[in-house]
PATI-440827 format. One record per residue: x, y, z of N, C-alpha, C in turn; chain. Coordinates in steps of 0.2 Angstrom, whole numbers. Example, Ala and Ser with C-alpha at 12.3 -4.5 7.8 and 13.67 -1.06 7.14 Angstrom:
BEGIN
+-------+-------+-------+-------+-------+-------+-------+-------+-------+------+
:  n_px :  n_py :  n_pz : ca_px : ca_py : ca_pz :  c_px :  c_py :  c_pz : unit :
+-------+-------+-------+-------+-------+-------+-------+-------+-------+------+
:    66 :   -28 :    39 :    62 :   -22 :    39 :    66 :   -16 :    39 :    A :
:    64 :   -11 :    35 :    68 :    -5 :    36 :    64 :     0 :    39 :    A :
+-------+-------+-------+-------+-------+-------+-------+-------+-------+------+
This chain:
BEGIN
+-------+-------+-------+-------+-------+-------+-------+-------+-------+------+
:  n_px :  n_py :  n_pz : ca_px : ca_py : ca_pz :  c_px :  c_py :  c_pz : unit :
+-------+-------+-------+-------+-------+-------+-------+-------+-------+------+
:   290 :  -191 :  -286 :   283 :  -190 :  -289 :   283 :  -189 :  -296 :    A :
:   287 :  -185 :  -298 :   289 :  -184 :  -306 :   288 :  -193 :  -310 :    A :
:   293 :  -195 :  -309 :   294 :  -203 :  -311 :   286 :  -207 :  -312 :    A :
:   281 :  -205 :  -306 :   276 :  -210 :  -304 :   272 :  -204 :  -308 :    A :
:   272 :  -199 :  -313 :   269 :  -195 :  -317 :   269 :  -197 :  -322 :    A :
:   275 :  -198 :  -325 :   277 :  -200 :  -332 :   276 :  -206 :  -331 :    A :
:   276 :  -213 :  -326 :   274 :  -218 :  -327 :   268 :  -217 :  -330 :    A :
:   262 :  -216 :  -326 :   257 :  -216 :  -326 :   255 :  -213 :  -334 :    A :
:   256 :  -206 :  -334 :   255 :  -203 :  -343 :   258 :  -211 :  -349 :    A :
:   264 :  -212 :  -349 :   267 :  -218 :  -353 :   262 :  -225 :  -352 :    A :
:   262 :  -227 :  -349 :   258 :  -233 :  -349 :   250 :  -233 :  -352 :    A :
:   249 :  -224 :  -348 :   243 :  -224 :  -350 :   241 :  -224 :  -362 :    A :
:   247 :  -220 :  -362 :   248 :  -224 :  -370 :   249 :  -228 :  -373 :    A :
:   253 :  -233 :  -368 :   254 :  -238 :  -371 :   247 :  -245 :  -375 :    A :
:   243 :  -241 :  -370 :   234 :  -246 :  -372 :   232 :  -242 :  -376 :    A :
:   232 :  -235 :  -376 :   230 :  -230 :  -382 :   232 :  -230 :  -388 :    A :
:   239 :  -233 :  -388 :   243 :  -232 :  -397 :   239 :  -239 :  -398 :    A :
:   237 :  -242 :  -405 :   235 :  -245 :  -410 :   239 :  -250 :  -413 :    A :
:   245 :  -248 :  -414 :   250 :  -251 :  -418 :   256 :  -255 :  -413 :    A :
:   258 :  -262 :  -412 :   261 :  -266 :  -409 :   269 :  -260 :  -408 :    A :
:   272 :  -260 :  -412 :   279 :  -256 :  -412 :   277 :  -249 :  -407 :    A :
:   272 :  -245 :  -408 :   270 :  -239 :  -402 :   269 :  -241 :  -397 :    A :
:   267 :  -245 :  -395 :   262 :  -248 :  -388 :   269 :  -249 :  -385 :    A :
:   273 :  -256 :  -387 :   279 :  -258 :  -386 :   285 :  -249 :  -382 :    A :
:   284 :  -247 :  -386 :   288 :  -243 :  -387 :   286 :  -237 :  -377 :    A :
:   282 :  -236 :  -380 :   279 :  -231 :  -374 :   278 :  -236 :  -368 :    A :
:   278 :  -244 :  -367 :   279 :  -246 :  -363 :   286 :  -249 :  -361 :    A :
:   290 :  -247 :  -366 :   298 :  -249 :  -362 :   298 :  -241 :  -357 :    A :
:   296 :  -235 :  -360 :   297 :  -230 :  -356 :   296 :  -231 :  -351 :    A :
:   287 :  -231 :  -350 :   287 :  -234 :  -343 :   289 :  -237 :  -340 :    A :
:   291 :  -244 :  -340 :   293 :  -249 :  -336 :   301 :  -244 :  -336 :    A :
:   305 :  -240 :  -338 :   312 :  -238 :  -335 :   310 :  -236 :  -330 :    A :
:   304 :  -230 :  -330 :   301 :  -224 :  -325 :   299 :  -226 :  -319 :    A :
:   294 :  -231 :  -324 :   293 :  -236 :  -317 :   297 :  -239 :  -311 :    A :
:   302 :  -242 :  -312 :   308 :  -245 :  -310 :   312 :  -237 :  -306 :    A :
:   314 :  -233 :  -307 :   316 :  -231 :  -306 :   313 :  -227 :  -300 :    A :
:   305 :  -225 :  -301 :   300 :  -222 :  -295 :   302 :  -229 :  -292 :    A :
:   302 :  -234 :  -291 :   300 :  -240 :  -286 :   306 :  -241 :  -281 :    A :
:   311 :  -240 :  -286 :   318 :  -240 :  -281 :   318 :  -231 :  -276 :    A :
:   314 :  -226 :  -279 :   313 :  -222 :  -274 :   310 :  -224 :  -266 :    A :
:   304 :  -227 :  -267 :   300 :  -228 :  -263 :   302 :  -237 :  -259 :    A :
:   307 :  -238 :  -261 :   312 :  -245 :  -259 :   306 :  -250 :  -259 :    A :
:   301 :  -252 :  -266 :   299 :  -256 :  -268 :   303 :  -259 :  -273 :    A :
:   307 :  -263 :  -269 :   311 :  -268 :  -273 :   310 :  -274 :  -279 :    A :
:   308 :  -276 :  -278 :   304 :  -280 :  -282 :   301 :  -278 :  -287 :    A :
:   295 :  -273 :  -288 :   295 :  -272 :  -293 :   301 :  -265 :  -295 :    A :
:   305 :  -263 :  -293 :   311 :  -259 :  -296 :   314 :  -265 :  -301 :    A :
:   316 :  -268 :  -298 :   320 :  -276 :  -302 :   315 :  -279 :  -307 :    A :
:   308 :  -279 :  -306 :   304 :  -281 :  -312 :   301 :  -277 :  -315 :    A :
:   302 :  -269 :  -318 :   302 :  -267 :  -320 :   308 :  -265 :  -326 :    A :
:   313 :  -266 :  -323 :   319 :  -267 :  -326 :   317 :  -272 :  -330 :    A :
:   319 :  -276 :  -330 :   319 :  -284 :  -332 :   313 :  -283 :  -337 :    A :
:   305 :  -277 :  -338 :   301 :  -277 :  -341 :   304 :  -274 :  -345 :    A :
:   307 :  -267 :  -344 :   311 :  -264 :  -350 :   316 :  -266 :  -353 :    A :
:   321 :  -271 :  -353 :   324 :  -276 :  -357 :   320 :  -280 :  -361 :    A :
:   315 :  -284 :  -358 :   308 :  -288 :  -360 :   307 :  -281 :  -367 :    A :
:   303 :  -277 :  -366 :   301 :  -274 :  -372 :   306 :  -272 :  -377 :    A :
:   310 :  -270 :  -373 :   315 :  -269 :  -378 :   315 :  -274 :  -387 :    A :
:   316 :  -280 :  -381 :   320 :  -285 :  -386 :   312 :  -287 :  -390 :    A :
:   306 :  -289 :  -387 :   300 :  -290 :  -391 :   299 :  -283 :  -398 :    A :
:   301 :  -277 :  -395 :   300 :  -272 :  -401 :   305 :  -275 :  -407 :    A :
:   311 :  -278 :  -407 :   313 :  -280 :  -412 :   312 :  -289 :  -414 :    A :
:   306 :  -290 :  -413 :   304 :  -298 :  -416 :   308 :  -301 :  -421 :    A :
:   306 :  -295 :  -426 :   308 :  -296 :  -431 :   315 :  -300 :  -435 :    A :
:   319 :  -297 :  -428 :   327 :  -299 :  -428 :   328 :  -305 :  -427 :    A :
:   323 :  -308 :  -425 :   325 :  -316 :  -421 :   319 :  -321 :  -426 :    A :
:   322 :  -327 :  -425 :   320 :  -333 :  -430 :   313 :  -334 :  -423 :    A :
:   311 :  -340 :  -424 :   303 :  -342 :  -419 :   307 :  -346 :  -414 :    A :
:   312 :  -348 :  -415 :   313 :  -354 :  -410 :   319 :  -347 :  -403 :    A :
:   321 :  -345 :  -406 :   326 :  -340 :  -404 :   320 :  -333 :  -399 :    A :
:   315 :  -332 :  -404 :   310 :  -326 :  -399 :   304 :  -332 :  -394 :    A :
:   305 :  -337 :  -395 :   300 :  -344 :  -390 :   305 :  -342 :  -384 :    A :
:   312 :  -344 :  -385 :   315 :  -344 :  -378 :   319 :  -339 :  -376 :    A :
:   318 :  -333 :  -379 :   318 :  -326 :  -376 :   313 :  -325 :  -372 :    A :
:   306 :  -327 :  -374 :   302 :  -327 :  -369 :   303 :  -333 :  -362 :    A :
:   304 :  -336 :  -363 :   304 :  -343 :  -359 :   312 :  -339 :  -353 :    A :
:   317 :  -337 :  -355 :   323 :  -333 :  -353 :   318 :  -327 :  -348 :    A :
:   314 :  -324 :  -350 :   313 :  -319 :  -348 :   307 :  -319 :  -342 :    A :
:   302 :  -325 :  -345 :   298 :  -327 :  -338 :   302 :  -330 :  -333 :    A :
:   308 :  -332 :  -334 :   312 :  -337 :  -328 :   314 :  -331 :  -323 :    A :
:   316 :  -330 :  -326 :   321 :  -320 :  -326 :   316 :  -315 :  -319 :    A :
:   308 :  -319 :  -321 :   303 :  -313 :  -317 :   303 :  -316 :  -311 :    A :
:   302 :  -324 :  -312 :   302 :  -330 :  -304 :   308 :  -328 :  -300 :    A :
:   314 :  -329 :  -305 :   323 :  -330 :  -301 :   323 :  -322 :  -298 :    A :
:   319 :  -317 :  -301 :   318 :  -310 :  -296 :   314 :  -308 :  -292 :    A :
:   307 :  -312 :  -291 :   301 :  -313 :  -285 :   306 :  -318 :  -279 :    A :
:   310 :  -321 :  -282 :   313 :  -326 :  -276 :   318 :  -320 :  -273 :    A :
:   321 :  -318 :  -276 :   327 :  -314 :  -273 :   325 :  -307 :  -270 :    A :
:   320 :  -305 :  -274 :   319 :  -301 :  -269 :   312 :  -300 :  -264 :    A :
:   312 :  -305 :  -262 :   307 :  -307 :  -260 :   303 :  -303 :  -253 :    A :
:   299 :  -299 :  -252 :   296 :  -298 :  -248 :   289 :  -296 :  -243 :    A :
:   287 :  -306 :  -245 :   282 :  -309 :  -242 :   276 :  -309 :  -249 :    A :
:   271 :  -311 :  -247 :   264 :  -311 :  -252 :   266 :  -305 :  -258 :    A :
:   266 :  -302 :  -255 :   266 :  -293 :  -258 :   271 :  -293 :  -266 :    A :
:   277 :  -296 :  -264 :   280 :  -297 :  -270 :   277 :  -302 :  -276 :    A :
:   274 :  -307 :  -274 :   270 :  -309 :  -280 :   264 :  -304 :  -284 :    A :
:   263 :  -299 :  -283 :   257 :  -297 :  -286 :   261 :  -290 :  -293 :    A :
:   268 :  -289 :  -292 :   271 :  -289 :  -298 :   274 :  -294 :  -301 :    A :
:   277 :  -297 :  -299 :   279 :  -303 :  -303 :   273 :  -307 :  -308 :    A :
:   267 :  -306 :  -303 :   262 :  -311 :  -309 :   260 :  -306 :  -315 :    A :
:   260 :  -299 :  -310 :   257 :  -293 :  -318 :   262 :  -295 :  -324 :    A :
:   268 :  -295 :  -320 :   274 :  -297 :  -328 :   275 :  -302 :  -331 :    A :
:   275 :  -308 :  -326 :   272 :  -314 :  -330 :   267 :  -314 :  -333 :    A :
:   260 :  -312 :  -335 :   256 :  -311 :  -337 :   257 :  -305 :  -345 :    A :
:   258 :  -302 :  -343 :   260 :  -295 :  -347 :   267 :  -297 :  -351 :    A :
:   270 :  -300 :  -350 :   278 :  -302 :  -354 :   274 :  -308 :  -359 :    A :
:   270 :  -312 :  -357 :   268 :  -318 :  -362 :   261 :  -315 :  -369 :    A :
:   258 :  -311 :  -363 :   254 :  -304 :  -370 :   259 :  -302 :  -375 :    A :
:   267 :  -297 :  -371 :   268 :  -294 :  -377 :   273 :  -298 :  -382 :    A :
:   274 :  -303 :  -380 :   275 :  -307 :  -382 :   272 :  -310 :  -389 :    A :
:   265 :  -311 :  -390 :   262 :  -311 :  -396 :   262 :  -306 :  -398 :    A :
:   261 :  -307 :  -407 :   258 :  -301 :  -411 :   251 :  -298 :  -410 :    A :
:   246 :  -301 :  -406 :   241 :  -297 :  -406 :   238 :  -292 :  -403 :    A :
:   237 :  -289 :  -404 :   236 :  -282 :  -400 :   230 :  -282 :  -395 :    A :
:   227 :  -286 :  -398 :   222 :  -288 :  -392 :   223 :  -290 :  -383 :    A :
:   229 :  -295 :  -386 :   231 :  -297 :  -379 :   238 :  -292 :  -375 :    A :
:   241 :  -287 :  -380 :   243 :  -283 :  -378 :   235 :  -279 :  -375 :    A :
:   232 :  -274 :  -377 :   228 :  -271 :  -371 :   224 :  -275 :  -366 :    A :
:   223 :  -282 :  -367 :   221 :  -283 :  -360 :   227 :  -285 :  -355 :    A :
:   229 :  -287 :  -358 :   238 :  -286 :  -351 :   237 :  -279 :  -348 :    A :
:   234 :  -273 :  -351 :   235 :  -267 :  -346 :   230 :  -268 :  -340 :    A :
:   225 :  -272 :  -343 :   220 :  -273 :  -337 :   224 :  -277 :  -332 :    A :
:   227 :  -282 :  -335 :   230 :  -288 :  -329 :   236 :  -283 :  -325 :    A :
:   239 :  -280 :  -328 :   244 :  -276 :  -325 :   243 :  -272 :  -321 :    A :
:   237 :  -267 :  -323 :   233 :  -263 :  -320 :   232 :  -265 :  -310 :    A :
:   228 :  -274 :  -310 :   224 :  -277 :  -305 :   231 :  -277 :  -302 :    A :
:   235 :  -282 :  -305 :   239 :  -285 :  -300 :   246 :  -277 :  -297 :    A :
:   247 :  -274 :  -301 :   253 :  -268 :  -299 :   249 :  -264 :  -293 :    A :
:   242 :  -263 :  -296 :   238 :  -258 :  -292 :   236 :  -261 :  -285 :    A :
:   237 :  -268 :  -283 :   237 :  -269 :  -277 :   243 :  -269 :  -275 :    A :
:   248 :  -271 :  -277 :   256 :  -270 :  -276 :   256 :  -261 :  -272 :    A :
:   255 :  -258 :  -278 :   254 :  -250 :  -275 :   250 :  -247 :  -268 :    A :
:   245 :  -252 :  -267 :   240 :  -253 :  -261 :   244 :  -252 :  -256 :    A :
:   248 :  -259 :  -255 :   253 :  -260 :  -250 :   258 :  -255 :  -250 :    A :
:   260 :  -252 :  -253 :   266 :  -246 :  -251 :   262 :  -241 :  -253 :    A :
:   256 :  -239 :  -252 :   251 :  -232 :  -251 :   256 :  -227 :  -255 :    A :
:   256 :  -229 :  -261 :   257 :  -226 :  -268 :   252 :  -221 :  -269 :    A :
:   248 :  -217 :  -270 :   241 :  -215 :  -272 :   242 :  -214 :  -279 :    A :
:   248 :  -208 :  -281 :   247 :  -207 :  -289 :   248 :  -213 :  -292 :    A :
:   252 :  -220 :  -291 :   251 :  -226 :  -296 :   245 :  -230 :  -293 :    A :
:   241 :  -227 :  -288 :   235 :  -233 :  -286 :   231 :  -227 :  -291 :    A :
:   230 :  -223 :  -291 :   223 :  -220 :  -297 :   226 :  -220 :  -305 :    A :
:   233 :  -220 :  -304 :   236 :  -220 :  -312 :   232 :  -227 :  -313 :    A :
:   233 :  -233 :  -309 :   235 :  -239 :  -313 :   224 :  -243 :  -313 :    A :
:   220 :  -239 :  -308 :   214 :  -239 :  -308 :   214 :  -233 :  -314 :    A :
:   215 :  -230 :  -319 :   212 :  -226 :  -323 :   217 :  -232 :  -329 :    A :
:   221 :  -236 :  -329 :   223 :  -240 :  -335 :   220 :  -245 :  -334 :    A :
:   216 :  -247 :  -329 :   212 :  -252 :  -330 :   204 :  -250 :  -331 :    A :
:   204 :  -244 :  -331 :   197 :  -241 :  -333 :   196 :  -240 :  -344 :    A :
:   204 :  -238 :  -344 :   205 :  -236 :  -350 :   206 :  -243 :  -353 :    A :
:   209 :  -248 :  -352 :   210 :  -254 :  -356 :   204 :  -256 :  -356 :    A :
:   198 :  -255 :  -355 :   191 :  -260 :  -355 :   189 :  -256 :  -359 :    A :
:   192 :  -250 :  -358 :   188 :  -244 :  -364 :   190 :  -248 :  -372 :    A :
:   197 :  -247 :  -371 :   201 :  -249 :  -376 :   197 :  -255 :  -380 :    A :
:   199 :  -261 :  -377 :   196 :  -267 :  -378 :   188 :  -269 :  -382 :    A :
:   184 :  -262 :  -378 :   177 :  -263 :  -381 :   178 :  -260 :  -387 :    A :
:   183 :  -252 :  -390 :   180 :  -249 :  -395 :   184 :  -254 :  -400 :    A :
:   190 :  -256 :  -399 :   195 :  -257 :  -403 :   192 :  -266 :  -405 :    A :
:   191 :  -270 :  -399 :   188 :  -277 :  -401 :   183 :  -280 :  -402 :    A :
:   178 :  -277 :  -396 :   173 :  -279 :  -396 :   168 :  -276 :  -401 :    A :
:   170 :  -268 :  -403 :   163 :  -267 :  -406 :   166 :  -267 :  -414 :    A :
:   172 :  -269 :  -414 :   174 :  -270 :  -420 :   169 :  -276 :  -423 :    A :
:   169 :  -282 :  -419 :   168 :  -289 :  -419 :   161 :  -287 :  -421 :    A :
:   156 :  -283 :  -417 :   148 :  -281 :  -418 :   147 :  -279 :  -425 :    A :
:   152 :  -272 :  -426 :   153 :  -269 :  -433 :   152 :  -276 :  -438 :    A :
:   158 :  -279 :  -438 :   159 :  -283 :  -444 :   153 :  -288 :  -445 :    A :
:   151 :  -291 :  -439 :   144 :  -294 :  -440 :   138 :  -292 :  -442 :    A :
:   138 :  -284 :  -441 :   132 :  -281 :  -445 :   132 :  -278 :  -451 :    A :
:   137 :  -279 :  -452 :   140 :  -277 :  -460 :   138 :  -286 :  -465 :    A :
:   142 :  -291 :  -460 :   141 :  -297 :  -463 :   134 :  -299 :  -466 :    A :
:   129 :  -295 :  -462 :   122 :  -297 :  -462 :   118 :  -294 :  -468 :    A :
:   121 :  -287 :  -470 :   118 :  -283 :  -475 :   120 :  -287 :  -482 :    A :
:   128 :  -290 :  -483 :   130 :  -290 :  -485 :   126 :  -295 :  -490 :    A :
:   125 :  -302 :  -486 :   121 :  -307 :  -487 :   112 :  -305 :  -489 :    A :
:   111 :  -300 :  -485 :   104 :  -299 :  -486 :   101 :  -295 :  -493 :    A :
:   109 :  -291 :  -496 :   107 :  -291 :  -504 :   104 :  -294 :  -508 :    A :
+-------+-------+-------+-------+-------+-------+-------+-------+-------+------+
Protein backbone atom coordinates (compact mmCIF):
# COMPACT_ATOMS: atom_id res chain seq x y z
CA UNK A 1 0.00 0.00 0.00
CA UNK A 2 2.93 2.27 0.88
CA UNK A 3 4.39 1.93 -2.80
CA UNK A 4 0.90 2.66 -4.47
CA UNK A 5 0.96 6.05 -1.95
CA UNK A 6 4.11 7.31 -3.18
CA UNK A 7 3.28 6.25 -6.72
CA UNK A 8 0.35 8.07 -6.70
CA UNK A 9 1.92 11.53 -4.57
CA UNK A 10 5.11 11.23 -7.35
CA UNK A 11 3.23 11.12 -10.61
CA UNK A 12 0.95 13.34 -9.21
CA UNK A 13 4.14 15.97 -9.46
CA UNK A 14 5.27 14.92 -12.08
CA UNK A 15 2.15 16.98 -14.20
CA UNK A 16 2.58 19.60 -11.50
CA UNK A 17 6.42 20.62 -11.93
CA UNK A 18 6.75 23.05 -15.07
CA UNK A 19 10.18 22.36 -16.00
CA UNK A 20 10.97 19.25 -18.32
CA UNK A 21 14.11 18.05 -16.03
CA UNK A 22 11.53 18.07 -12.58
CA UNK A 23 8.64 16.45 -14.30
CA UNK A 24 11.12 13.82 -15.71
CA UNK A 25 12.62 13.43 -12.57
CA UNK A 26 9.52 12.81 -10.21
CA UNK A 27 8.40 10.61 -12.91
CA UNK A 28 11.45 8.12 -12.84
CA UNK A 29 10.38 7.94 -9.06
CA UNK A 30 7.28 6.87 -9.78
CA UNK A 31 7.64 4.54 -12.43
CA UNK A 32 10.56 2.51 -9.74
CA UNK A 33 7.43 2.79 -7.03
CA UNK A 34 5.22 1.90 -9.36
CA UNK A 35 6.90 -1.27 -10.55
CA UNK A 36 7.63 -2.28 -7.50
CA UNK A 37 3.82 -1.99 -5.97
CA UNK A 38 2.76 -4.11 -9.36
CA UNK A 39 5.21 -6.92 -8.68
CA UNK A 40 3.51 -6.81 -5.21
CA UNK A 41 0.16 -7.34 -6.47
CA UNK A 42 1.62 -9.96 -9.35
CA UNK A 43 0.82 -7.42 -12.01
CA UNK A 44 3.43 -8.47 -14.11
CA UNK A 45 3.29 -6.60 -17.02
CA UNK A 46 3.17 -3.50 -15.98
CA UNK A 47 6.06 -4.34 -13.00
CA UNK A 48 8.30 -5.06 -16.22
CA UNK A 49 6.82 -1.74 -17.86
CA UNK A 50 7.36 0.21 -15.39
CA UNK A 51 10.77 -0.78 -15.08
CA UNK A 52 11.59 -0.39 -18.64
CA UNK A 53 9.72 3.50 -17.80
CA UNK A 54 12.28 4.24 -15.20
CA UNK A 55 15.34 3.48 -17.50
CA UNK A 56 13.23 5.27 -20.32
CA UNK A 57 13.30 8.44 -17.91
CA UNK A 58 16.20 8.15 -16.82
CA UNK A 59 18.03 8.24 -19.96
CA UNK A 60 15.51 11.00 -21.67
CA UNK A 61 16.44 13.33 -18.35
CA UNK A 62 19.98 13.43 -19.79
CA UNK A 63 19.07 14.45 -23.64
CA UNK A 64 21.41 16.44 -23.49
CA UNK A 65 24.28 13.69 -23.51
CA UNK A 66 23.29 12.20 -26.74
CA UNK A 67 23.49 13.65 -30.42
CA UNK A 68 19.62 13.56 -32.41
CA UNK A 69 20.34 10.47 -34.39
CA UNK A 70 21.54 8.51 -30.99
CA UNK A 71 18.29 9.96 -28.72
CA UNK A 72 15.92 9.06 -32.26
CA UNK A 73 16.88 5.51 -31.55
CA UNK A 74 16.87 5.47 -27.81
CA UNK A 75 13.46 6.05 -28.34
CA UNK A 76 12.92 3.59 -31.26
CA UNK A 77 15.12 0.98 -28.67
CA UNK A 78 12.84 1.71 -26.00
CA UNK A 79 9.19 1.49 -27.75
CA UNK A 80 10.53 -2.10 -29.14
CA UNK A 81 11.72 -2.76 -25.41
CA UNK A 82 7.51 -1.90 -24.31
CA UNK A 83 6.05 -4.52 -27.35
CA UNK A 84 9.04 -7.46 -26.74
CA UNK A 85 7.57 -7.02 -22.76
CA UNK A 86 3.54 -6.98 -23.65
CA UNK A 87 4.55 -10.23 -25.59
CA UNK A 88 6.49 -11.79 -22.85
CA UNK A 89 4.54 -11.10 -20.30
CA UNK A 90 1.52 -11.40 -21.64
CA UNK A 91 -1.69 -11.72 -19.94
CA UNK A 92 -4.57 -11.55 -22.27
CA UNK A 93 -6.37 -7.99 -23.46
CA UNK A 94 -5.45 -6.62 -20.06
CA UNK A 95 -1.64 -6.35 -20.74
CA UNK A 96 -2.21 -4.03 -23.54
CA UNK A 97 -3.65 -1.29 -21.67
CA UNK A 98 0.01 -0.64 -20.05
CA UNK A 99 1.90 -1.18 -22.65
CA UNK A 100 -0.07 1.42 -24.77
CA UNK A 101 0.09 4.05 -21.63
CA UNK A 102 3.97 3.59 -22.12
CA UNK A 103 4.09 3.62 -25.60
CA UNK A 104 2.20 6.68 -25.67
CA UNK A 105 3.97 8.35 -22.62
CA UNK A 106 7.58 7.19 -23.78
CA UNK A 107 7.01 9.04 -27.30
CA UNK A 108 5.67 12.52 -25.11
CA UNK A 109 8.74 12.33 -22.94
CA UNK A 110 10.62 11.91 -25.49
CA UNK A 111 10.08 15.37 -26.98
CA UNK A 112 11.05 18.62 -25.33
CA UNK A 113 7.60 20.03 -24.89
CA UNK A 114 6.07 20.16 -21.97
CA UNK A 115 2.96 20.11 -23.43
CA UNK A 116 2.84 16.68 -24.54
CA UNK A 117 4.60 15.64 -21.42
CA UNK A 118 1.36 16.65 -19.33
CA UNK A 119 -1.11 15.33 -21.68
CA UNK A 120 0.77 11.84 -21.50
CA UNK A 121 -0.46 12.04 -17.75
CA UNK A 122 -4.06 12.03 -19.17
CA UNK A 123 -3.19 9.18 -21.71
CA UNK A 124 -1.44 7.22 -18.81
CA UNK A 125 -3.77 8.22 -16.41
CA UNK A 126 -7.01 6.22 -19.03
CA UNK A 127 -4.99 3.48 -20.06
CA UNK A 128 -3.10 2.39 -16.35
CA UNK A 129 -6.39 3.38 -14.75
CA UNK A 130 -8.19 0.66 -16.47
CA UNK A 131 -5.22 -1.68 -16.17
CA UNK A 132 -5.86 -0.93 -12.17
CA UNK A 133 -9.71 -1.80 -12.82
CA UNK A 134 -8.77 -5.16 -13.63
CA UNK A 135 -6.72 -6.07 -10.62
CA UNK A 136 -9.24 -3.89 -8.22
CA UNK A 137 -6.44 -1.61 -7.19
CA UNK A 138 -8.54 1.25 -5.65
CA UNK A 139 -5.64 3.63 -4.38
CA UNK A 140 -4.11 3.58 -8.14
CA UNK A 141 -7.77 3.62 -9.68
CA UNK A 142 -8.64 7.09 -7.66
CA UNK A 143 -4.65 8.00 -7.67
CA UNK A 144 -4.59 7.74 -11.61
CA UNK A 145 -8.54 9.32 -11.98
CA UNK A 146 -7.30 12.40 -9.88
CA UNK A 147 -3.98 12.60 -12.53
CA UNK A 148 -6.29 12.52 -15.00
CA UNK A 149 -8.44 15.20 -13.40
CA UNK A 150 -5.11 17.18 -12.68
CA UNK A 151 -3.53 16.82 -16.08
CA UNK A 152 -6.75 18.62 -17.84
CA UNK A 153 -6.24 21.09 -14.99
CA UNK A 154 -2.62 21.32 -15.87
CA UNK A 155 -3.08 21.58 -19.55
CA UNK A 156 -5.91 24.33 -19.39
CA UNK A 157 -3.87 26.72 -16.82
CA UNK A 158 -0.47 26.07 -18.27
CA UNK A 159 -1.70 25.76 -22.29
CA UNK A 160 -4.78 26.71 -23.08
CA UNK A 161 -5.37 29.84 -21.12
CA UNK A 162 -1.77 30.80 -21.77
CA UNK A 163 -2.69 30.66 -25.60
CA UNK A 164 -6.26 33.04 -24.56
CA UNK A 165 -3.79 35.23 -22.47
CA UNK A 166 -1.42 35.85 -25.24
CA UNK A 167 -4.20 36.44 -27.74
CA UNK A 168 -5.72 39.17 -25.77
CA UNK A 169 -2.65 40.80 -24.96
CA UNK A 170 -2.04 40.56 -29.01
CA UNK A 171 -5.17 42.41 -29.52
CA UNK A 172 -4.42 45.43 -27.08
CA UNK A 173 -1.15 45.53 -28.40
CA UNK A 174 -2.33 46.24 -32.12
CA UNK A 175 -5.27 48.21 -30.91
CA UNK A 176 -2.80 51.05 -29.62
Amino acid sequence: MIFSILTFITLYLSVCIKNRKGSLTAQSISCILESIYDFTINATTGAVTNFINFVRTIMFINKKRFGNLVYFLILIIFEGVIIFSCINTWAGVISLFPAVGSFIRTFCLWQSDMKLVRLSGITTAIFYGIYYIHYGSLFMICGYLLLFVTGIYSIWINDIKNIELSKDNSKHIYQV
